[in-house]
N, C-alpha and C positions, 0 to 999 in steps of 0.2 A: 724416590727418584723416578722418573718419568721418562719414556721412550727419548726424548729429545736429547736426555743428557746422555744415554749410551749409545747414540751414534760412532760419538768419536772415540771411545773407545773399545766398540770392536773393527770401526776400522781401522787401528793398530792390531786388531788381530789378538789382543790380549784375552784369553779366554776367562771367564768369571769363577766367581767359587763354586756357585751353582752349578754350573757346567761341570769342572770338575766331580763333583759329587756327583753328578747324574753318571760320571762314566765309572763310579763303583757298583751302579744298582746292579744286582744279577739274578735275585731271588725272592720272589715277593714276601712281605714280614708278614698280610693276613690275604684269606681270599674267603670268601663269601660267595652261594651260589654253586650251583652242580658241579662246573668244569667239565663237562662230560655230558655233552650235548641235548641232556637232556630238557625238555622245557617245563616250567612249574609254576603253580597259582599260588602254592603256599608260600605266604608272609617268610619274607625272609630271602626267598629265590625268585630266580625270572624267568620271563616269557621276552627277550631281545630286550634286556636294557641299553638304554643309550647314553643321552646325555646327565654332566653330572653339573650340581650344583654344591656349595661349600657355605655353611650360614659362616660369616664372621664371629660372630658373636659367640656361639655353642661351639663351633666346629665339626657341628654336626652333616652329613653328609646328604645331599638331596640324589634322586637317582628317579630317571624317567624308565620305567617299565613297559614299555608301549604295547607289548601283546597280550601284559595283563588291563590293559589301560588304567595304569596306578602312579604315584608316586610313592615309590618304599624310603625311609629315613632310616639312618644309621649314624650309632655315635663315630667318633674318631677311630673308635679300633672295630670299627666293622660289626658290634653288636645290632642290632635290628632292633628299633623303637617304635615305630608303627608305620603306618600306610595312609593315604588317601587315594580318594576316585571319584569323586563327586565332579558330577558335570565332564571329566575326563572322556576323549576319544582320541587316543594317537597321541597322547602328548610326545613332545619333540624336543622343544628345547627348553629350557628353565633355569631360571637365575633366580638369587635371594635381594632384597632391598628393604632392608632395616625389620620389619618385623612382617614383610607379605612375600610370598614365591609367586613369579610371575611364571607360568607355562605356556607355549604354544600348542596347540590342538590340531597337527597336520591333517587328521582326518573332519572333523568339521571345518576346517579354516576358520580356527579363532585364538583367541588368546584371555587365559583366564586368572582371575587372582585370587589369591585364597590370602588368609591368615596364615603367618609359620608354622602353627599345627594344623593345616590343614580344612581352616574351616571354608568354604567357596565364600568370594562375597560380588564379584562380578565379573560379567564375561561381554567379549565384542568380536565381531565377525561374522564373514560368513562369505561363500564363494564367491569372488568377482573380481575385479579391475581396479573398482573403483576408490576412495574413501572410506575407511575402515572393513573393507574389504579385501579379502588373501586367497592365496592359492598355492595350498601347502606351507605355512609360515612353517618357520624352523629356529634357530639360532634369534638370542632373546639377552638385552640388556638395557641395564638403568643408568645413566648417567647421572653426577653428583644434583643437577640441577631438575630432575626430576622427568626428562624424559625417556619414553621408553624405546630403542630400535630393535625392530623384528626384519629377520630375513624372511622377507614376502618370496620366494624360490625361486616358483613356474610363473612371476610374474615381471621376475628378474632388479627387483629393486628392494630395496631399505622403506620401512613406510615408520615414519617417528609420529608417535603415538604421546600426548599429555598423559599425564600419571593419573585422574581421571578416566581413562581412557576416550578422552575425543581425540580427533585427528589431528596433527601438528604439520606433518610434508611428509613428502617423497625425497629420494636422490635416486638416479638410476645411474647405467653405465658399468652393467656387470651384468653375467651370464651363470645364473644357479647363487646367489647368496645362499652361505649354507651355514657360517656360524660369526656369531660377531663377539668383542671383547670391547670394553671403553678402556683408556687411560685417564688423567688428565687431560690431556691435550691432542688423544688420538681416537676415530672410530675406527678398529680395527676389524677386517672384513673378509674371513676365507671364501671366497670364490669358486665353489666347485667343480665347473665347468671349466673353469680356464686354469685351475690347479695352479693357483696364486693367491697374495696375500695383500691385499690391497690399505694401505692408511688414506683417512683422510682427515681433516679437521673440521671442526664443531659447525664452519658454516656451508659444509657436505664439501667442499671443492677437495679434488682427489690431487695427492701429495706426492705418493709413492708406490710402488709396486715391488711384491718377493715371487720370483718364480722359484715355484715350489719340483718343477720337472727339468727334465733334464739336464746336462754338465756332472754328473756326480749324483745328484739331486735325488731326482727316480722316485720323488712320490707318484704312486699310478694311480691313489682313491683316497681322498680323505672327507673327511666331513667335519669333523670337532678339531677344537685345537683351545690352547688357555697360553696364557704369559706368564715369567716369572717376574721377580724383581729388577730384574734388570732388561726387560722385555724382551727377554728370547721367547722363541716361536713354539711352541712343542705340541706336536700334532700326532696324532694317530695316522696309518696307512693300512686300511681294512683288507687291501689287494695285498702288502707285501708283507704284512703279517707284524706288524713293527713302528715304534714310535719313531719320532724325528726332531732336534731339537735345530731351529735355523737361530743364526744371530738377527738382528733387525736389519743388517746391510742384505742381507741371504745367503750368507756363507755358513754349510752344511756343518754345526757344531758335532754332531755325536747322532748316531744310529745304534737304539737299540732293540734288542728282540729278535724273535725269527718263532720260523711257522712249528708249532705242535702241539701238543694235548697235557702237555705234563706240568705242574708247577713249575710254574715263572716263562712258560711257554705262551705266546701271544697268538691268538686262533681269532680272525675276526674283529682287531679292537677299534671300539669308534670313539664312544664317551673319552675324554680324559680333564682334571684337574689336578691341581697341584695343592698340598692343602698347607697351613702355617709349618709344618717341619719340613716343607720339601721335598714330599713324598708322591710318589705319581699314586692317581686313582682309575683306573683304566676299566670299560667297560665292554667285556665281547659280548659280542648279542647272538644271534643263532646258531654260532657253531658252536661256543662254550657256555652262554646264557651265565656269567659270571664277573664279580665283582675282583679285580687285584689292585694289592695294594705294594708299590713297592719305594 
């Protein structure tokens, strides 16, 4: 099912199963990583993990490490399988596409590809304006047909990238792209400057828009965010300490979390996926440097 067919019904307002379910979670089932602010190089913990990636296939978990400038892997139940870092500075955002992990490199402004274990096989970028050129990419996906959109940030636009990595287009018309998701039929686009959620379709012309503040709303910071099956919204909020689940019309499903140090307590959370059972993967970065799973 695809964003288009649950328009109409959440605006009936009918809340989904999913949703339901999200409003039992209260305690996360694994957590990985210190919880307790401290920061760590060894395999296994972090230095501000970020963003998370989910392979299909394994359900293995991908996770951007950015202070260690690594990628750490993790099976489904949060075991620790190994690491990469080759070629890595700042990785940021990272998706999987059939057997390669596409990363963003905020701190070089590039974007790199590896093998699913990790092996590098080629990199593009580098600071500027122009033509496979970025400035601070971040937020990173594959569409079915093979190409790739990166949120170019501080350059304020989308730059679609051939799976090759030559240049494809631009779309602009946004302020801080900060993480993007495909559907079928949608490029979905958080916005993090104007703390909105923006859809457009495949030949960039913009559709829709989710304000993500104010009315109830009150997301104050986010950066990450993933969809579920029925393409609700669920985003991290790094300022209020707490996830958010929006419907596709933007009417606020469910608020969970709140600010503290303790299991199942949310300190800082940016990263988040959803993986085949349902389950949030939520990543705090410098206050907790920690993985939960709930």
């Amino acid at each position: 099912m695809d964003c288009i067919n649950v328009l109409e019904v959440n605006r009936l307002g009918r809340l989904n199963e999913e949703v339901s379910n999200y409003k039992k979670k209260k305690y996360p089932s694994l957590v990985v990583g210190e919880h307790n602010r401290l920061r760590s190089s060894t395999p296994g913990k972090f230095n501000s993990p970020r963003s998370i990636a989910i392979d299909p296939e394994t359900n293995n978990i991908y996770i951007c490490d950015v202070g260690n400038d690594r990628v750490q892997i993790f099976t489904e139940s949060l075991r620790f399988l190994f690491a990469f870092s080759d070629e890595l500075n700042g990785p940021d955002g990272i998706c999987i596409d059939l057997n390669n992990v596409l990363v963003t490199q905020r701190d070089s402004h590039a974007v790199n590809i590896y093998s699913i274990v990790g092996v590098f096989i080629k990199s593009v970028g580098r600071k500027g304006n122009k033509e496979l050129e970025f400035h601070w990419p971040r937020g990173i996906a594959v569409s079915l047909d093979k190409r790739i959109y990166i949120c170019d940030w501080a350059n304020n636009r989308i730059q679609c990238l051939n799976f090759n990595l030559s240049f494809n287009s631009f779309f602009y018309g946004m302020k801080g792209p900060r993480d993007v998701k495909l559907t079928l039929l949608y490029i979905v686009i958080l916005v993090e400057n104007d703390l909105c959620v923006r859809f457009y379709d495949y030949d960039h012309q913009f559709l829709k828009e989710i304000i993500t503040r104010g009315k109830g709303n009150q997301v104050t910071h986010s950066f990450y965010f993933c969809l579920d099956r029925e393409c609700n919204i669920i985003m991290t909020d790094h300022s209020a300490n707490c996830i958010l689940i929006f419907s596709s019309r933007g009417d606020l499903l469910h608020k969970y979390g709140s600010k503290g140090d303790k299991r199942g307590d949310l300190l800082d959370p940016v990263g988040v996926a959803l993986d085949s059972q349902n389950r949030f993967i939520v990543a705090s970065r410098n206050s907790e440097n920690c993985i939960q799973m709930f």
